[in-house]
N, CA, C and O atoms as a printed pandas DataFrame, in Angstrom:
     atom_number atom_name residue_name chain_id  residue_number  x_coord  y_coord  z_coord
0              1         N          UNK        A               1   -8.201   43.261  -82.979
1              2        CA          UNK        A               1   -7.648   42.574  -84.156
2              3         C          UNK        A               1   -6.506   43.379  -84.773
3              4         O          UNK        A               1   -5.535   42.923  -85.377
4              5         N          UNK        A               2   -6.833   44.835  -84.481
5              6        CA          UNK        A               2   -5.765   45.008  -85.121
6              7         C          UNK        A               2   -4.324   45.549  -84.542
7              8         O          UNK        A               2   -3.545   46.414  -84.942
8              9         N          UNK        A               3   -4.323   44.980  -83.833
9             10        CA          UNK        A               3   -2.733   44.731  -82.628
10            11         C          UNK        A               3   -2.049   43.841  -82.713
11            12         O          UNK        A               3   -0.847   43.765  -82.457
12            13         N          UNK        A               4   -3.172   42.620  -83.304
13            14        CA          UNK        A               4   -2.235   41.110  -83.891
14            15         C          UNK        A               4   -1.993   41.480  -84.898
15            16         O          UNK        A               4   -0.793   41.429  -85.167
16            17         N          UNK        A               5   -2.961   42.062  -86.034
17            18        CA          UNK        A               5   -2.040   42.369  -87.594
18            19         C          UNK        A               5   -0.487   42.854  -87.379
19            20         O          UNK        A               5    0.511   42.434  -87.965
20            21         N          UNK        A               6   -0.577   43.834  -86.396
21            22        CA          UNK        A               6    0.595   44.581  -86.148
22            23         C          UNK        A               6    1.671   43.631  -85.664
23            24         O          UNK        A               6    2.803   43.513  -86.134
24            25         N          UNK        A               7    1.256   43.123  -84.877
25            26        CA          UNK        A               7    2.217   42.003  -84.361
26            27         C          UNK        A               7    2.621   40.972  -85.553
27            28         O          UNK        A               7    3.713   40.430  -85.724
28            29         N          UNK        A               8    1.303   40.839  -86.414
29            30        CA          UNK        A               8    2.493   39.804  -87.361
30            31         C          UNK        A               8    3.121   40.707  -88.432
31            32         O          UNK        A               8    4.289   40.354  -88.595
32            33         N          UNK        A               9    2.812   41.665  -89.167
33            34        CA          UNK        A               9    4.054   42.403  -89.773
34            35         C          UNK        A               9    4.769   42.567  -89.332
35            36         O          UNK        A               9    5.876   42.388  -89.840
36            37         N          UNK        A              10    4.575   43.100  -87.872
37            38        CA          UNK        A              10    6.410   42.939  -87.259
38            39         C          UNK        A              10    7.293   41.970  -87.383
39            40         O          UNK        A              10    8.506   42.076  -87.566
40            41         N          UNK        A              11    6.315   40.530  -87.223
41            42        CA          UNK        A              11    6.820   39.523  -87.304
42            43         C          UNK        A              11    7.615   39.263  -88.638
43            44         O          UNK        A              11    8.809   38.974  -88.712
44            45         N          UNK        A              12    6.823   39.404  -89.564
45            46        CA          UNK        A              12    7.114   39.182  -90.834
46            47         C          UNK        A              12    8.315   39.797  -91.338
47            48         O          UNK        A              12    9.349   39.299  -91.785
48            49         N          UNK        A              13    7.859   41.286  -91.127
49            50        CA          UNK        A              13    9.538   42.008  -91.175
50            51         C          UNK        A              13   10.738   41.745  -90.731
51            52         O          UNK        A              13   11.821   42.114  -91.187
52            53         N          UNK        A              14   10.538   41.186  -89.957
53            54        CA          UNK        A              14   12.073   40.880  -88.874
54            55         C          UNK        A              14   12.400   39.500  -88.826
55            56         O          UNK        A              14   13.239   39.067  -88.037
56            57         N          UNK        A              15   11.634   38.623  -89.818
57            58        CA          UNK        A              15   11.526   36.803  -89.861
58            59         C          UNK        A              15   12.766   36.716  -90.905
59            60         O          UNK        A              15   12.747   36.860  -92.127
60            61         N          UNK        A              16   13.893   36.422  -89.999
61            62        CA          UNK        A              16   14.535   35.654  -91.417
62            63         C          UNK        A              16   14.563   34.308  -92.040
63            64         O          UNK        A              16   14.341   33.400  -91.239
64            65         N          UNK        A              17   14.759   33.984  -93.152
65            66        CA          UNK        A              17   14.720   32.916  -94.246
66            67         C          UNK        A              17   14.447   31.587  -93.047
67            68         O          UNK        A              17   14.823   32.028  -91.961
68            69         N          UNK        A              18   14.042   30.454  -92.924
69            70        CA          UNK        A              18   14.254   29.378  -92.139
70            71         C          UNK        A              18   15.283   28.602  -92.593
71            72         O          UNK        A              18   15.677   27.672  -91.890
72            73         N          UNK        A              19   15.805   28.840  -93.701
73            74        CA          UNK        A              19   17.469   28.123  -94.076
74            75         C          UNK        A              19   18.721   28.844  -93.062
75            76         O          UNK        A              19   19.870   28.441  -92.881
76            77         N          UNK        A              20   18.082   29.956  -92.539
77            78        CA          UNK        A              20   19.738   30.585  -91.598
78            79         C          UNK        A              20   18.946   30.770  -90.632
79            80         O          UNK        A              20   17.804   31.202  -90.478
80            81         N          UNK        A              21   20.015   30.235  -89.817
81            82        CA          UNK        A              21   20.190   30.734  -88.051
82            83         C          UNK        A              21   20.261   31.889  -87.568
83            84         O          UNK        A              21   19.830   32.356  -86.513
84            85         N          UNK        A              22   20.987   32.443  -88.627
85            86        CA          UNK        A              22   21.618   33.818  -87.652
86            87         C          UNK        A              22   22.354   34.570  -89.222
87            88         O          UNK        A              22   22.725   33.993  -90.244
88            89         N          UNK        A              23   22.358   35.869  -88.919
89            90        CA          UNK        A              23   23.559   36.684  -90.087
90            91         C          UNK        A              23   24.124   37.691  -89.866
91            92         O          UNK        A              23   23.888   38.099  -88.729
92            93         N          UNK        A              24   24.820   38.345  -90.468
93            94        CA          UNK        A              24   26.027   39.057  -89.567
94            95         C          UNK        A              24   25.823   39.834  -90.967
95            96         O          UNK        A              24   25.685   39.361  -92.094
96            97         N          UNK        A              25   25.850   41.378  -90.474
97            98        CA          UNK        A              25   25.699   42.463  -91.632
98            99         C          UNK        A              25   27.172   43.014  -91.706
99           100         O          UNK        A              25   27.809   43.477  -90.760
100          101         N          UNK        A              26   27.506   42.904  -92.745
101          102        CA          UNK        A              26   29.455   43.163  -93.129
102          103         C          UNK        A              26   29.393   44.808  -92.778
103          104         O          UNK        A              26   28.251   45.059  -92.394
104          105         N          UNK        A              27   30.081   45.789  -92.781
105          106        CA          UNK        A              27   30.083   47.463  -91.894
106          107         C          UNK        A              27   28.769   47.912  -91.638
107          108         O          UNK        A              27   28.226   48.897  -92.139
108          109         N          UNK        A              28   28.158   46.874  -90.574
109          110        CA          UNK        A              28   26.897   47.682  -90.016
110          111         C          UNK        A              28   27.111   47.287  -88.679
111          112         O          UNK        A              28   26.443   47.922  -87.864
112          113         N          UNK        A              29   27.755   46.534  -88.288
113          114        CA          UNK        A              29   27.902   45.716  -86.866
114          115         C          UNK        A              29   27.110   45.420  -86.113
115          116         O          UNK        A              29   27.072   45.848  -84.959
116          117         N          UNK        A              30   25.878   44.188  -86.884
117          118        CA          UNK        A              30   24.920   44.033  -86.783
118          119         C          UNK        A              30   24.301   42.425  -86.832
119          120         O          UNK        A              30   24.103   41.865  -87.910
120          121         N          UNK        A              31   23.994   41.690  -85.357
121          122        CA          UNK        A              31   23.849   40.227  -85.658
122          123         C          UNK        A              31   22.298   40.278  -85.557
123          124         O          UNK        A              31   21.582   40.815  -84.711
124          125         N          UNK        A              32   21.912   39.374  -86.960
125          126        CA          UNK        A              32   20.717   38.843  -86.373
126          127         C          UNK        A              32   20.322   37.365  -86.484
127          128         O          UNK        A              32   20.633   36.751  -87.504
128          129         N          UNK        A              33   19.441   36.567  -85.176
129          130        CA          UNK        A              33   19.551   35.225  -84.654
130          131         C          UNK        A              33   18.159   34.979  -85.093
131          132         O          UNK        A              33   17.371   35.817  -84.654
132          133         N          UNK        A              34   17.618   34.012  -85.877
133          134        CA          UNK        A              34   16.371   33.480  -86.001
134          135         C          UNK        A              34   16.068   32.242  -84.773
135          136         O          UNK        A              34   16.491   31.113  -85.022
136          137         N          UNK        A              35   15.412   32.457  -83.598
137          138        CA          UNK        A              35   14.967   32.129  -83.025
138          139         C          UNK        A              35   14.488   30.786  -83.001
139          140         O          UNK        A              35   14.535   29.881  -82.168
140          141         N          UNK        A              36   13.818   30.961  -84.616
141          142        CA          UNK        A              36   12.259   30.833  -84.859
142          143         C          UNK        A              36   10.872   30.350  -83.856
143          144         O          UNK        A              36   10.023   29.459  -83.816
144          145         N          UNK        A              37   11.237   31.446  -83.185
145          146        CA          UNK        A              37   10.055   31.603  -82.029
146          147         C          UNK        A              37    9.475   33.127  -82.475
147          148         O          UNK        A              37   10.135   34.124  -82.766
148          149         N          UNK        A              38    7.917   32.944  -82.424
149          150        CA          UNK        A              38    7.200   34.072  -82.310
150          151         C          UNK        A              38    7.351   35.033  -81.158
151          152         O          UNK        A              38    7.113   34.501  -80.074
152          153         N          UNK        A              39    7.747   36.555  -81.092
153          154        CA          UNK        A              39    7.580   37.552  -80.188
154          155         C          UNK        A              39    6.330   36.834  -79.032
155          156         O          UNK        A              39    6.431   36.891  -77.807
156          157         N          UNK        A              40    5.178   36.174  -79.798
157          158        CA          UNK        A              40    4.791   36.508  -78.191
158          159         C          UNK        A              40    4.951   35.246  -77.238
159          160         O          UNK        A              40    4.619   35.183  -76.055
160          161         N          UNK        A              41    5.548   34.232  -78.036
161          162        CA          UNK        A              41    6.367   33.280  -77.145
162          163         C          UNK        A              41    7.357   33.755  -76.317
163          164         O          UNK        A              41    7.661   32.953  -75.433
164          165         N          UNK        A              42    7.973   34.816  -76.312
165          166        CA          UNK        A              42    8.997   35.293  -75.007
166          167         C          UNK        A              42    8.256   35.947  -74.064
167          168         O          UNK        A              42    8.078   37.137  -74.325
168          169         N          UNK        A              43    7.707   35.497  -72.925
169          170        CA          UNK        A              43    6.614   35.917  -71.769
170          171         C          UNK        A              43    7.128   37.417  -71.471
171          172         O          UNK        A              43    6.380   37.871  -70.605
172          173         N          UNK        A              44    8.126   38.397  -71.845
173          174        CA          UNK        A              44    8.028   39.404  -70.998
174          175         C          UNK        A              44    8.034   40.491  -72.684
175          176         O          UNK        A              44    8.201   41.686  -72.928
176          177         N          UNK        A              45    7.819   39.543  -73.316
177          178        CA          UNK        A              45    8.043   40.839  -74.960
178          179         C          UNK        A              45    6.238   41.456  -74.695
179          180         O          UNK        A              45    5.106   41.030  -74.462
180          181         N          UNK        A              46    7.345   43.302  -75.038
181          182        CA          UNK        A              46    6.308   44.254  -75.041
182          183         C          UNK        A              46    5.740   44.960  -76.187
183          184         O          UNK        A              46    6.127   46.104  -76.422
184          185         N          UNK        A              47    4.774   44.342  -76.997
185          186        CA          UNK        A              47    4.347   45.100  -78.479
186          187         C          UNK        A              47    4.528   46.123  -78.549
187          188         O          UNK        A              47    4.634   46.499  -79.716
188          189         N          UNK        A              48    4.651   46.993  -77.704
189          190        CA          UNK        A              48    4.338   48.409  -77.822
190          191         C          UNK        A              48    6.132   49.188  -77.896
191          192         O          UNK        A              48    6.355   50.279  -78.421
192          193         N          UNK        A              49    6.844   48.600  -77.460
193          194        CA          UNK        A              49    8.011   49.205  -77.511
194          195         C          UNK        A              49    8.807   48.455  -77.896
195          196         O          UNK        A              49    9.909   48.999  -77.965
196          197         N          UNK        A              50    8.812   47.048  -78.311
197          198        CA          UNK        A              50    9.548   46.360  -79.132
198          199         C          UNK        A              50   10.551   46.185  -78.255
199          200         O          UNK        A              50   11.663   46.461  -78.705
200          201         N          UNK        A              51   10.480   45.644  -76.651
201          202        CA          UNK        A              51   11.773   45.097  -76.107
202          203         C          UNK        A              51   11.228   44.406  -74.682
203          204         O          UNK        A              51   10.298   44.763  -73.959
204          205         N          UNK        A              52   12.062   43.399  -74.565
205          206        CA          UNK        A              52   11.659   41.982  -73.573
206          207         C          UNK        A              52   12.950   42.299  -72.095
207          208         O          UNK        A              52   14.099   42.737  -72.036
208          209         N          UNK        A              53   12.130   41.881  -71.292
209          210        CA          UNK        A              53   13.467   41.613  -70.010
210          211         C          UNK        A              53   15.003   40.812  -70.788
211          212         O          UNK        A              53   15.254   40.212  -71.833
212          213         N          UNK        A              54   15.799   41.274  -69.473
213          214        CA          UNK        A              54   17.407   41.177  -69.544
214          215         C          UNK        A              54   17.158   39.430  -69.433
215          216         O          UNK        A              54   17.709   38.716  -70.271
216          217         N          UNK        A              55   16.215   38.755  -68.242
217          218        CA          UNK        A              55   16.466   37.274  -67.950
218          219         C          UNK        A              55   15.784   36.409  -69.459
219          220         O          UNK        A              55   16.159   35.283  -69.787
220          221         N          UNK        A              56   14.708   37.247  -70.247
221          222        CA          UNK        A              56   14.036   36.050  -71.561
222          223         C          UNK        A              56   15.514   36.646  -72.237
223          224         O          UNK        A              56   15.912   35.643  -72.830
224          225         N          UNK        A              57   16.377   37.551  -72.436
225          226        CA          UNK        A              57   17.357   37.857  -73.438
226          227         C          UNK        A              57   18.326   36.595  -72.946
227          228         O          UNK        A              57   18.211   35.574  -73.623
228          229         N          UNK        A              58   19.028   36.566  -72.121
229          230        CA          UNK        A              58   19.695   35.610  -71.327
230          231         C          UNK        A              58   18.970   34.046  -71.667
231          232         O          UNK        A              58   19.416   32.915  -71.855
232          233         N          UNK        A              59   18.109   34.440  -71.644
233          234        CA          UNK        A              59   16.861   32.437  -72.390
234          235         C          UNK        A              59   17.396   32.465  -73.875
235          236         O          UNK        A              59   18.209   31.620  -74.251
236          237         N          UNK        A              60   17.111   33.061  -74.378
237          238        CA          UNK        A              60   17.056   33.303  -76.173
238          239         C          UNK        A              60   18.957   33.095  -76.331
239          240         O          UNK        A              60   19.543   32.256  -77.015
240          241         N          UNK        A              61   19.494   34.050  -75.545
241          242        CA          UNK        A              61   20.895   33.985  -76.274
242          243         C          UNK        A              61   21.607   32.626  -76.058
243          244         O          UNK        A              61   22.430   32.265  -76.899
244          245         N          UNK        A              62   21.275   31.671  -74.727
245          246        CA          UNK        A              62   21.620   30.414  -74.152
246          247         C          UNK        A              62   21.690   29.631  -75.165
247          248         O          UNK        A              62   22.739   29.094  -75.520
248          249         N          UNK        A              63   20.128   29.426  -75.967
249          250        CA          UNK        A              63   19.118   28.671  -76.470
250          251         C          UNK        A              63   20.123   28.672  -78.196
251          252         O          UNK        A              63   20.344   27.768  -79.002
252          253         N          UNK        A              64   20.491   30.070  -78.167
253          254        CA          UNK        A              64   21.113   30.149  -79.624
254          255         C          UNK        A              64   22.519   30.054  -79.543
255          256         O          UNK        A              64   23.137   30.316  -80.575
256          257         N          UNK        A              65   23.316   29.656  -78.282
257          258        CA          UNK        A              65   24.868   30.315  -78.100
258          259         C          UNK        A              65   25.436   30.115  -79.725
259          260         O          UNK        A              65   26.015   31.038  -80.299
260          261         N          UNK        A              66   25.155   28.608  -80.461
261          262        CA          UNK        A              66   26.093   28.732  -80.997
262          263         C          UNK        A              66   26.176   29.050  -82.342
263          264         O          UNK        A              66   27.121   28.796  -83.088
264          265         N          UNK        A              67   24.751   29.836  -82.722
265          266        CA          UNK        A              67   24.709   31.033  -83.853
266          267         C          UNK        A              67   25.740   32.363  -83.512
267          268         O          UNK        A              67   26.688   32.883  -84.100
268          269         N          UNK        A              68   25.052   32.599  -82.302
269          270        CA          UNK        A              68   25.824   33.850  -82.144
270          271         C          UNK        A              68   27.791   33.262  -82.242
271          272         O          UNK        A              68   28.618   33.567  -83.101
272          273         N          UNK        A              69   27.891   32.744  -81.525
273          274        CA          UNK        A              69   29.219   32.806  -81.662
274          275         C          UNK        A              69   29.557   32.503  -82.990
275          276         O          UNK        A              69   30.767   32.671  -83.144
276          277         N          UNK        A              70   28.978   32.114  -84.048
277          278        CA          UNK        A              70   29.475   31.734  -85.470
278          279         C          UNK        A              70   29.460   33.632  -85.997
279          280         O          UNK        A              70   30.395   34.264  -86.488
280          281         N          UNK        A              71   28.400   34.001  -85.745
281          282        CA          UNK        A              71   28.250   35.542  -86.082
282          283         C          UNK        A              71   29.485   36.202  -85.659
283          284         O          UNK        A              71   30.306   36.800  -86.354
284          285         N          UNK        A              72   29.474   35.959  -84.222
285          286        CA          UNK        A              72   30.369   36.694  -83.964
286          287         C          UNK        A              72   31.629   36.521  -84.036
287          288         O          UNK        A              72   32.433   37.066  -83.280
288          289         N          UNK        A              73   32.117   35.213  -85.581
289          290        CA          UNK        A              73   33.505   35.431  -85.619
290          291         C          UNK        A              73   33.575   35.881  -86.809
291          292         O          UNK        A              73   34.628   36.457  -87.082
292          293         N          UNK        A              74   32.843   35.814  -87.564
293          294        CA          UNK        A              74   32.467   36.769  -88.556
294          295         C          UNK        A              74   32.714   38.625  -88.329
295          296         O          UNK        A              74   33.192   39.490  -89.062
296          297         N          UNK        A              75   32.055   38.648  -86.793
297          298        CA          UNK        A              75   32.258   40.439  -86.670
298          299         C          UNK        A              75   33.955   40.321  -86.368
299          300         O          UNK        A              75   34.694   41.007  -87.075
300          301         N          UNK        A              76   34.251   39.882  -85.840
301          302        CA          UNK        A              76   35.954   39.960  -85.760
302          303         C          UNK        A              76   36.618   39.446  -86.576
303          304         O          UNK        A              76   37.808   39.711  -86.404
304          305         N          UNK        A              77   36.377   38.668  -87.611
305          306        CA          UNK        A              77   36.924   38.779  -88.827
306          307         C          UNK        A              77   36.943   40.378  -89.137
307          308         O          UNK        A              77   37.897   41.154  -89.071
308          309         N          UNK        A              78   35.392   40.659  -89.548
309          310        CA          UNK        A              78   35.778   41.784  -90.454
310          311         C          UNK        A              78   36.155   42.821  -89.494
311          312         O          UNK        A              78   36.520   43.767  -90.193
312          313         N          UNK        A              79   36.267   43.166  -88.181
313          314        CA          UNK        A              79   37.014   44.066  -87.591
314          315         C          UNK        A              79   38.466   43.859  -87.228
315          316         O          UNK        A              79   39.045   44.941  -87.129
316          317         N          UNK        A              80   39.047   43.074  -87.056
317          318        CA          UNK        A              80   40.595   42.689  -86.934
318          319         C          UNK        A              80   41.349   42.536  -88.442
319          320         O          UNK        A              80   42.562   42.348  -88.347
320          321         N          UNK        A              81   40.739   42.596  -90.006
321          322        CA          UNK        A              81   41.244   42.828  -91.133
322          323         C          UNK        A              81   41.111   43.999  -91.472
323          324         O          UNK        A              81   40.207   44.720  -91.049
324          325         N          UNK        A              82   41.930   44.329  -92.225
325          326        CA          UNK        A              82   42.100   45.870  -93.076
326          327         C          UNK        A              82   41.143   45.979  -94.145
327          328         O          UNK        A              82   40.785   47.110  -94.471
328          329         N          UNK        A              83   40.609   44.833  -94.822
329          330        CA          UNK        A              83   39.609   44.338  -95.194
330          331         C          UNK        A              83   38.485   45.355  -94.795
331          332         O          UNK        A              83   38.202   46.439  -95.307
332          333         N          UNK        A              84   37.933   44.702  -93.747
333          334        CA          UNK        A              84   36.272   45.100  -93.060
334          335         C          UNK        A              84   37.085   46.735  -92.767
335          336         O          UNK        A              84   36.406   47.663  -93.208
336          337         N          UNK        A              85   38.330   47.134  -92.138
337          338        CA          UNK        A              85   38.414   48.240  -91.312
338          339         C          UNK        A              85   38.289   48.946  -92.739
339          340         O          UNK        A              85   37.302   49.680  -92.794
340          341         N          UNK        A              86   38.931   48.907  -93.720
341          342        CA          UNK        A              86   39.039   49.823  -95.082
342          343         C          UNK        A              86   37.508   49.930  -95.549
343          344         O          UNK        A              86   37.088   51.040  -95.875
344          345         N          UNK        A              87   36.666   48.824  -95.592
345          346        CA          UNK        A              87   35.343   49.561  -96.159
346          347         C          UNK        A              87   34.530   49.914  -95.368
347          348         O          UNK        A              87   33.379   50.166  -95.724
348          349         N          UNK        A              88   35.014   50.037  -93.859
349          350        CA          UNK        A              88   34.149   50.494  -92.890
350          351         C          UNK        A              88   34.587   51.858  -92.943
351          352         O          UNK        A              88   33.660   52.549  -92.521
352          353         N          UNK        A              89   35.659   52.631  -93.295
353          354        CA          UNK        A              89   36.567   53.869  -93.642
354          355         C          UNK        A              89   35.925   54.424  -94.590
355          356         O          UNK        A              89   35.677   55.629  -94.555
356          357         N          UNK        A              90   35.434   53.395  -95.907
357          358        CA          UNK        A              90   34.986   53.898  -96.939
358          359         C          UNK        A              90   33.480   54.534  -96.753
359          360         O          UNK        A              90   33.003   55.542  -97.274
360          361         N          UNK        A              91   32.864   53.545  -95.781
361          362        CA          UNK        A              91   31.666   53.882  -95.718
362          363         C          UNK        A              91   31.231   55.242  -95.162
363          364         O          UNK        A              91   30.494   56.032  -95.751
364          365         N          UNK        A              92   31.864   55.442  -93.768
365          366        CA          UNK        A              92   32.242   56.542  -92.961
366          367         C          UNK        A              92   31.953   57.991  -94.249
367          368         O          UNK        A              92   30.944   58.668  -94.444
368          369         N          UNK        A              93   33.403   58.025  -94.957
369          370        CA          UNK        A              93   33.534   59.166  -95.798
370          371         C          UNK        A              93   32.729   59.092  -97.003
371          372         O          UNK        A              93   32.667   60.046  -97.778
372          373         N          UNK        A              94   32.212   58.183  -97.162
373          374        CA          UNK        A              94   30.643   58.441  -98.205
374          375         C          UNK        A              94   29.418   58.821  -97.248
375          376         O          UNK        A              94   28.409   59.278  -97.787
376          377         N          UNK        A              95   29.445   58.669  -95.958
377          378        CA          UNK        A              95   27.968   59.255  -95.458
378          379         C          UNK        A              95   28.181   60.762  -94.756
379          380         O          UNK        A              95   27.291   61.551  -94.440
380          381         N          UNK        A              96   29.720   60.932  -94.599
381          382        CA          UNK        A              96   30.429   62.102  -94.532
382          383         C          UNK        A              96   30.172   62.997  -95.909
383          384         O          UNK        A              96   29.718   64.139  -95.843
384          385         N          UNK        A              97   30.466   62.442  -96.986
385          386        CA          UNK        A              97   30.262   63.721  -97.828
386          387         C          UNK        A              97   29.107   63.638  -98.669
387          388         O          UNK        A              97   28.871   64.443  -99.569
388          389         N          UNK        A              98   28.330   62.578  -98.345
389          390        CA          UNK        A              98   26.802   63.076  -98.695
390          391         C          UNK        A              98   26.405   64.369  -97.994
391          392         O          UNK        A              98   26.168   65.452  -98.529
392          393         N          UNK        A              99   26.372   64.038  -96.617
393          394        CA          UNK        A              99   25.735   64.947  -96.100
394          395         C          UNK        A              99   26.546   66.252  -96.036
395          396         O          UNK        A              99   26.623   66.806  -94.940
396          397         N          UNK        A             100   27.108   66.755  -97.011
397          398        CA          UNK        A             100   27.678   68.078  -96.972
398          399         C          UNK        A             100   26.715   68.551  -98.235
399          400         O          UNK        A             100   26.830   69.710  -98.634
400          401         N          UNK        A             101   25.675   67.573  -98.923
401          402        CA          UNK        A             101   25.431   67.723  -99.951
402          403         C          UNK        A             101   23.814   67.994  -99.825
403          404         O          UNK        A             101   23.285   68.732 -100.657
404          405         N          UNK        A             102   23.353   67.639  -99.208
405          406        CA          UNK        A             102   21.611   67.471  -98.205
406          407         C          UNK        A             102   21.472   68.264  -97.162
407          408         O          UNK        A             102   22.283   68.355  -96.241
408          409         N          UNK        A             103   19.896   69.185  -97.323
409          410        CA          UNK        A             103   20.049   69.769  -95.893
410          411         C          UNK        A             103   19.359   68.899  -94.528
411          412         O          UNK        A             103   18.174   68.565  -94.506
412          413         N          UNK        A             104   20.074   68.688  -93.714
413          414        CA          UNK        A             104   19.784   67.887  -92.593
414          415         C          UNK        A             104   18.746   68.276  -91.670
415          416         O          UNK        A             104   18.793   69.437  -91.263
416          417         N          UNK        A             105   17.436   67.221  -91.096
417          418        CA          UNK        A             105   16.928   67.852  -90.237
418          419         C          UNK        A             105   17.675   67.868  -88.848
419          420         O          UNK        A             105   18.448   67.017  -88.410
420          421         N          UNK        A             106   17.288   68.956  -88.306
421          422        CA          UNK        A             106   18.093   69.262  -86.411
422          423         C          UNK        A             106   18.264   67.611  -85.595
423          424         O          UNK        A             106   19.103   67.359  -84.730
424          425         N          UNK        A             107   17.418   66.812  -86.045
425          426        CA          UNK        A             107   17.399   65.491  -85.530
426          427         C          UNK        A             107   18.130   64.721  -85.592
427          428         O          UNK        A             107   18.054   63.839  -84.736
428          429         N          UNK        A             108   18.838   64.664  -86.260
429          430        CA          UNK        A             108   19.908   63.885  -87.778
430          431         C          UNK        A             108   21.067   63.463  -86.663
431          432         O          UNK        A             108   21.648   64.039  -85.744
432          433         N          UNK        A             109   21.079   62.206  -87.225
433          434        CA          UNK        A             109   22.583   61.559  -86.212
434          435         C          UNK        A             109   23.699   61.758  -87.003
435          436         O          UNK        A             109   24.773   61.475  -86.472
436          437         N          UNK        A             110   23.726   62.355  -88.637
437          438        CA          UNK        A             110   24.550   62.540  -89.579
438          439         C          UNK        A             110   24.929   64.004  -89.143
439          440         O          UNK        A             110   24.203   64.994  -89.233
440          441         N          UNK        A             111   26.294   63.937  -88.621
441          442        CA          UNK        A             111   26.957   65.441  -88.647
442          443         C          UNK        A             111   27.821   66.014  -89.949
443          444         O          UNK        A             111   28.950   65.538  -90.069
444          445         N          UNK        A             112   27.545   66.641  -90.581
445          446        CA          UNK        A             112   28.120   67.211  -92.127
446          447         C          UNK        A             112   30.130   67.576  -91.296
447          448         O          UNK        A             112   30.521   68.111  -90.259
448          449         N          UNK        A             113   30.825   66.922  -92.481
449          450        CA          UNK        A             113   31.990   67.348  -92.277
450          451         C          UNK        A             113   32.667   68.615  -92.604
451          452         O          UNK        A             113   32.638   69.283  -93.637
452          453         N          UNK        A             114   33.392   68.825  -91.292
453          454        CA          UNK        A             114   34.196   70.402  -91.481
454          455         C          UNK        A             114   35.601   69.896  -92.272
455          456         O          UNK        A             114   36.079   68.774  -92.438
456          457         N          UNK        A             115   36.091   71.405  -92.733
457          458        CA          UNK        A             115   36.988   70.935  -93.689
458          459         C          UNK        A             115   38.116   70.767  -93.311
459          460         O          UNK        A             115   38.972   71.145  -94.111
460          461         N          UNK        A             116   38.491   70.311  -92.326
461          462        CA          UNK        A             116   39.516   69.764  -91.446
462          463         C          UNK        A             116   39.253   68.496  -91.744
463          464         O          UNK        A             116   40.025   67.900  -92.494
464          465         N          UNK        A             117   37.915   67.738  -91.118
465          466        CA          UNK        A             117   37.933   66.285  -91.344
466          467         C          UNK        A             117   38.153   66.162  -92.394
467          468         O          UNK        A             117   39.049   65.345  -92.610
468          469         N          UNK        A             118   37.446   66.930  -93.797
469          470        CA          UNK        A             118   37.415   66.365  -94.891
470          471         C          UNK        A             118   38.917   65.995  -95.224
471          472         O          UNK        A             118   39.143   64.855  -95.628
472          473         N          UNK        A             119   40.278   67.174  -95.032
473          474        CA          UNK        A             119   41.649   66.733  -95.067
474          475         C          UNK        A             119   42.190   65.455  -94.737
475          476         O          UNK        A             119   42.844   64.648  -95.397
476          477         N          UNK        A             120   41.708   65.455  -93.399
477          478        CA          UNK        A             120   42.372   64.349  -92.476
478          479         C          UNK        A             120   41.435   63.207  -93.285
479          480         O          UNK        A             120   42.241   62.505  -93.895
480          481         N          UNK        A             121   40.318   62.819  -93.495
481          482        CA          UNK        A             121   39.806   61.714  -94.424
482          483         C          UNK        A             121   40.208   61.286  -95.688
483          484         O          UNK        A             121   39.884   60.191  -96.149
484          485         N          UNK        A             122   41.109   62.351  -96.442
485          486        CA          UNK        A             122   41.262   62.431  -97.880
486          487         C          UNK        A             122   42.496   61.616  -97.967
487          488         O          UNK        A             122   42.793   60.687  -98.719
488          489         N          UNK        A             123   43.500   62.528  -96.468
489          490        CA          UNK        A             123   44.716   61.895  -96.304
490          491         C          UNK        A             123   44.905   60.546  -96.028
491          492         O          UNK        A             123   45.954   59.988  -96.352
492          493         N          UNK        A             124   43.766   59.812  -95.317
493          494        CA          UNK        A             124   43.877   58.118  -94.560
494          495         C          UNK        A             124   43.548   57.919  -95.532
495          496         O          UNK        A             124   44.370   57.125  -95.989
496          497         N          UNK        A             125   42.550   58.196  -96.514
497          498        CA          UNK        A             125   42.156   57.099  -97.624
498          499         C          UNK        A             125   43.595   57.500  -98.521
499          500         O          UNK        A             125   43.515   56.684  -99.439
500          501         N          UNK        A             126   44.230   57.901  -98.646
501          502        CA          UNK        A             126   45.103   58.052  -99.557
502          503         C          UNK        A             126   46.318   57.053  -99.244
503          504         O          UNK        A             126   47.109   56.332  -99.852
504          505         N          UNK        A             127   46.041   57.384  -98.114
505          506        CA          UNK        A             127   47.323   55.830  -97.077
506          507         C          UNK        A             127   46.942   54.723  -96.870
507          508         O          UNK        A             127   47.724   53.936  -96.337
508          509         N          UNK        A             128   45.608   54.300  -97.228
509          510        CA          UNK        A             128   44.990   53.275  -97.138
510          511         C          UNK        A             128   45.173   52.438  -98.528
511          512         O          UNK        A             128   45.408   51.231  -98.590
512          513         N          UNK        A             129   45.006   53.395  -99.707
513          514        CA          UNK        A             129   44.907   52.768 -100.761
514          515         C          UNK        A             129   46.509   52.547 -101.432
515          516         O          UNK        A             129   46.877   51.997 -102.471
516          517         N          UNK        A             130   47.344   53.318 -100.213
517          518        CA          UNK        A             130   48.830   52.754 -101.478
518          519         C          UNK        A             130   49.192   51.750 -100.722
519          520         O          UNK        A             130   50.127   51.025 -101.063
């Protein structure tokens, strides 16, 4: 029993709204497609590691083409404007100089900036904003 609990919080967590198809996270570069099919309706999804064969991905993405492609003009919107590229810049040098500010564990995908980058960052945002 308690492998299905697990299975439906997962579910639950990762269920979006039944009013949207699909949503597109603005500088995270990130689509997600509501199915609305349960995980264990895709015959090769694995509870344990949270990932299904290449051929049910190929079923699911068919089944949704034309969420994703709405998403995905959304991601090239905001990557082909100065728009999405400027607060994707912004974002960059705020998780850049947090972490000059926190001590990081050895694990950390956040590398603290040397003070070279910090120049060269200070300088683009400075050319960005005139």
């Amino acid at each position: 029993m308690k492998e299905q609990e697990l299975e439906n919080a997962y579910n639950d967590l990762h269920k979006l709204s039944e009013e949207y198809w699909g949503t597109y996270s603005l500088n995270k570069f990130f689509i997600q497609i509501n199915t609305r099919k349960p995980r264990s309706a895709v015959p090769s999804y694995d509870f344990q590691n949270h990932t299904f064969s290449n051929a049910d991905q190929q079923v699911l993405q068919r089944e949704n083409f034309p969420a994703l492609f709405h998403e995905h003009v959304h991601y090239i919107h905001e990557v082909s404007t100065m728009v999405g590229i400027t607060a994707f810049h912004f974002e960059m040098i705020n998780r850049g100089a947090f972490s000059g500010f926190v001590n990081l564990p050895q694990d950390s995908s956040i590398n603290k900036l040397k003070e070279e980058e910090l120049k060269v960052i200070t300088k683009t945002s400075f050319f960005l904003q005139v």
